[in-house]
C-alpha positions in Angstrom: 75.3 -102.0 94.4 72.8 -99.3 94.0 70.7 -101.6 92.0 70.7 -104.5 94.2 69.5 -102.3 97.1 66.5 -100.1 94.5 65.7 -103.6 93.3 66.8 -102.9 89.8 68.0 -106.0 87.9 71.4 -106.6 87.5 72.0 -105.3 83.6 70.3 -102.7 84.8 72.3 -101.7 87.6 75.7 -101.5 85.1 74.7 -98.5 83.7 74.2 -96.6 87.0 76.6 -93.2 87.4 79.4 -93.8 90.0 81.2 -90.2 90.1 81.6 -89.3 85.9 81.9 -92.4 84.5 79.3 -95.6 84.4 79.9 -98.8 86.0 80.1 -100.4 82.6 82.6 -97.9 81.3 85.0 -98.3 84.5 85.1 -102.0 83.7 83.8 -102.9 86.9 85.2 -100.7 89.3 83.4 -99.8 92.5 82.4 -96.4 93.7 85.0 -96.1 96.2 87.8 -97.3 93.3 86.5 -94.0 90.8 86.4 -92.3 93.7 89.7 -92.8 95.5 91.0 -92.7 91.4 89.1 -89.0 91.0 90.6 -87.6 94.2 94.1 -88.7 93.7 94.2 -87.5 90.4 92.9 -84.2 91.3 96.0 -83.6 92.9 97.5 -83.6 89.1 94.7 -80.7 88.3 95.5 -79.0 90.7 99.9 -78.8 90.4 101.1 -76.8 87.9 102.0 -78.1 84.5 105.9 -78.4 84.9 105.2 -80.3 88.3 103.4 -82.7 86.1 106.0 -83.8 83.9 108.5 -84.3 86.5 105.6 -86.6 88.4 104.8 -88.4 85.3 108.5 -88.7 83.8 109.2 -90.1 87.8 106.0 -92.3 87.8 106.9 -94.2 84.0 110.7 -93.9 84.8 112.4 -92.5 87.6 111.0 -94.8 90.1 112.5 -98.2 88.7 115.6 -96.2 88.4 115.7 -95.6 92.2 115.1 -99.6 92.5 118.1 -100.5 90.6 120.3 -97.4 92.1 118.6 -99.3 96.0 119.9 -103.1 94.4 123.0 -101.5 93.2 123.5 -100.0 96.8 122.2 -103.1 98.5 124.7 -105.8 96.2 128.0 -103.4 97.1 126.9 -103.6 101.0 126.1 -106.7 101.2 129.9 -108.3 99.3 131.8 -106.2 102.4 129.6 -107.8 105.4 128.8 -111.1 107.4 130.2 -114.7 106.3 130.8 -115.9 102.9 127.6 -118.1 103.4 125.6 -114.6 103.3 127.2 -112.9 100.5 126.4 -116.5 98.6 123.0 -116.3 99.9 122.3 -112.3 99.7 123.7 -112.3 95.7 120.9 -114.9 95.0 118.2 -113.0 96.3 119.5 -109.7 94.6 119.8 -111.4 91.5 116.2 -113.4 91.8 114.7 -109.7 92.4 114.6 -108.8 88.8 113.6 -112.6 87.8 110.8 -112.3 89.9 109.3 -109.3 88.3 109.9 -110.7 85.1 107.7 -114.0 86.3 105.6 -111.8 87.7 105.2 -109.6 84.2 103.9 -112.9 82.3 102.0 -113.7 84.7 100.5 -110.9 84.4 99.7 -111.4 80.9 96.5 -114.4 80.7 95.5 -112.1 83.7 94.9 -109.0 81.7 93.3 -110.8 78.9 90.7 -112.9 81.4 89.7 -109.6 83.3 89.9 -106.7 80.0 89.5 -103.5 82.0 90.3 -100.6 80.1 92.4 -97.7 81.3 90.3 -95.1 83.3 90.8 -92.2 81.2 89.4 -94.9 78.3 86.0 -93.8 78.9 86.2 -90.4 81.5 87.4 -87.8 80.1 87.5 -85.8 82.6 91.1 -87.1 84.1 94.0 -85.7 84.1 96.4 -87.8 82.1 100.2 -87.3 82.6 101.3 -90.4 79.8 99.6 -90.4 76.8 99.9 -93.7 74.3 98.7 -96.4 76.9 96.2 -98.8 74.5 96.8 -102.1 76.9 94.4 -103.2 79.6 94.6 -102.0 83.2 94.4 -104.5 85.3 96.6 -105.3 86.9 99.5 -102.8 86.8 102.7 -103.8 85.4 104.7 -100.9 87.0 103.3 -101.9 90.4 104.3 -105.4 89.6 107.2 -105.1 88.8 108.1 -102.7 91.2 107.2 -104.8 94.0 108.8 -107.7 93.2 112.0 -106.3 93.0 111.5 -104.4 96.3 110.5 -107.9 98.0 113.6 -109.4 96.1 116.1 -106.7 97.6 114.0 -106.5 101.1 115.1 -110.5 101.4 118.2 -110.1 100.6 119.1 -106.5 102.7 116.4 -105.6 105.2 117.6 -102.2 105.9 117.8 -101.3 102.1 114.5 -103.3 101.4 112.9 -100.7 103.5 113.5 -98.0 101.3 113.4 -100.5 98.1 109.2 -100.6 99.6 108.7 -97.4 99.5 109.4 -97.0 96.4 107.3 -99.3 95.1 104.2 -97.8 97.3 105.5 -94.5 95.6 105.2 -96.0 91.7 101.4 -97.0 93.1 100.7 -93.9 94.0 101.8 -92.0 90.8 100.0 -94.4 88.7 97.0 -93.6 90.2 98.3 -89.5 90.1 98.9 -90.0 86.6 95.6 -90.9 85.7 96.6 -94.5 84.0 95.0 -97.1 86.9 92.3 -97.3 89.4 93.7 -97.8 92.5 93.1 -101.6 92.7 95.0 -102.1 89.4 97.9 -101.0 91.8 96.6 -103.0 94.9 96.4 -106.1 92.7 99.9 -105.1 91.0 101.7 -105.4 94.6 99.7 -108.2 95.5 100.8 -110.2 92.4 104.2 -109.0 93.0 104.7 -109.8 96.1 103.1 -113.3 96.0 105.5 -114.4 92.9 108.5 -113.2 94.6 107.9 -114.8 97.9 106.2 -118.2 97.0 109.0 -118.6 94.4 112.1 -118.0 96.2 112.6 -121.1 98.0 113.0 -122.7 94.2 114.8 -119.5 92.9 117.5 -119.7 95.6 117.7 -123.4 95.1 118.7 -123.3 91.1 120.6 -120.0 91.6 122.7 -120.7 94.9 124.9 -123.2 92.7 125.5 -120.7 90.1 126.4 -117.9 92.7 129.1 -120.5 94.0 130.5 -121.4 90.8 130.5 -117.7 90.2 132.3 -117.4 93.8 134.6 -119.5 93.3 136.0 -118.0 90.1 139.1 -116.4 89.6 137.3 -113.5 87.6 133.4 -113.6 88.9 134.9 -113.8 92.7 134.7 -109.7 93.2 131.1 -109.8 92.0 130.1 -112.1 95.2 132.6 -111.5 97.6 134.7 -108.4 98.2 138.3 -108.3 99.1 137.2 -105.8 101.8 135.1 -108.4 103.7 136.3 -109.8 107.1 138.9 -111.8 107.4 139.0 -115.3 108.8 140.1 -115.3 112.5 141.8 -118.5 112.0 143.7 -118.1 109.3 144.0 -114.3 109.0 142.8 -114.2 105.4 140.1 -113.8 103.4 137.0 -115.8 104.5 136.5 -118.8 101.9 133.4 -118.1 99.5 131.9 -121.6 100.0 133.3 -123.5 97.6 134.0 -127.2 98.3 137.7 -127.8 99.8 139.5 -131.2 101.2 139.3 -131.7 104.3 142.3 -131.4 106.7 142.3 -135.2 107.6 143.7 -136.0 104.3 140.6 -138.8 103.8 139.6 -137.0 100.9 136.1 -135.9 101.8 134.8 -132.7 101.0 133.0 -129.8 102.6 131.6 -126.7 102.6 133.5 -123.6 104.3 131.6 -121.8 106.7 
């Protein structure tokens, strides 16, 4: 930017200082992306160095660990509430959260490649980095990926716990950045991928997985996973609500349904 508005040409412009590191050596990021990155990360200088290990261990681990404790949490809810339709329909979308960020992950892959921005701490020194080993590209972040995707996947299937499931995920961006492994749009691109294979996806991912969830429903051993014995009764028969599996129809004329 500083180029275009001197005049200087274009090549010329690349090497120009934003903060401690060159245009060129940030693979392309702007000013305000060092610079957000710089004062984030200063927050790492600045902790003390036990702090720091408990951030980064949290940042590389602890967070997805919260996600699948929040899925966990969100599954057990969700087999003890509303109609059998909804357990059907909520065990889909739990189980289409961690397929989503695994879509999302190889995705992820051609997009790395195109775009080849190296980590931050590649070229300036001067960060304070909490992981050490990271030799892949930057952009975009897999941990933020991944992490929303599956906090979109629970959010559709239990709004209450999808809450928390999202602030999580904005809680993996913002230690990434704290740890000194991605420029802040890395992360902003990492939810934005996330979130838009989750989403776009589902209507096919319920499709293909709602069968499954039935059949699994409507075994004798795989019934527990989907439906709990704990779950409200059916008023008109004062048992267990049916788990929407197809049954003959009263009338005797051999038709089938689907339980409510």
């Amino acid at each position: 930017m500083a180029g275009l508005a001197t005049g200087v040409s274009p090549a010329a412009s690349e090497t120009v200082s934003v903060g401690t590191v060159s245009l060129a050596e940030s693979g392309g990021a702007a000013g305000a992306d060092v610079g957000l990155l710089h004062d984030i990360n200063g927050l790492a200088k600045a902790a003390p160095p036990w702090f720091d290990r408990i951030m980064g261990f949290i940042g590389e681990y602890g967070i997805m660990l919260g996600l699948v404790v929040v899925g966990l949490w969100a599954w057990w809810s969700l087999r003890k509430r509303g109609t059998a339709e909804d357990s059907i329909a909520g065990f889909s979308a739990l189980v289409w959260a961690p397929l989503s960020a695994a879509v999302a992950l190889v995705i992820n892959i051609p997009i790395r490649g195109f775009v080849e921005r190296p980590r931050p701490f590649v070229h300036d020194k001067s960060l304070e980095v909490l992981v050490q080993g990271k030799t892949d590209y930057s952009f975009v972040s897999d941990h933020s990926t991944m992490a929303m995707a599956i906090a979109v996947g629970i959010f559709l299937a239990h709004r209450k716990l999808g809450w928390a499931a999202l602030g999580l995920a904005f809680a993996e961006g913002f230690l990434r950045i704290y740890m000194g492994v991605h420029y802040p749009t890395d992360v902003i691109g990492g939810f934005a991928l996330g979130t838009a294979v989750t989403l776009l996806l589902a209507p096919l991912a319920q499709l293909l997985l709602t069968p499954v969830t039935r059949a699994i429903a409507g075994s004798a051993k795989g019934r527990w996973m989907v439906r709990s014995k704990a779950a409200p009764e059916d008023p008109s028969t004062g048992r267990a609500a049916p788990l929407g599996i197809p049954e003959p129809r009263a009338d005797g004329t051999g038709e089938k349904g689907l339980a409510a």
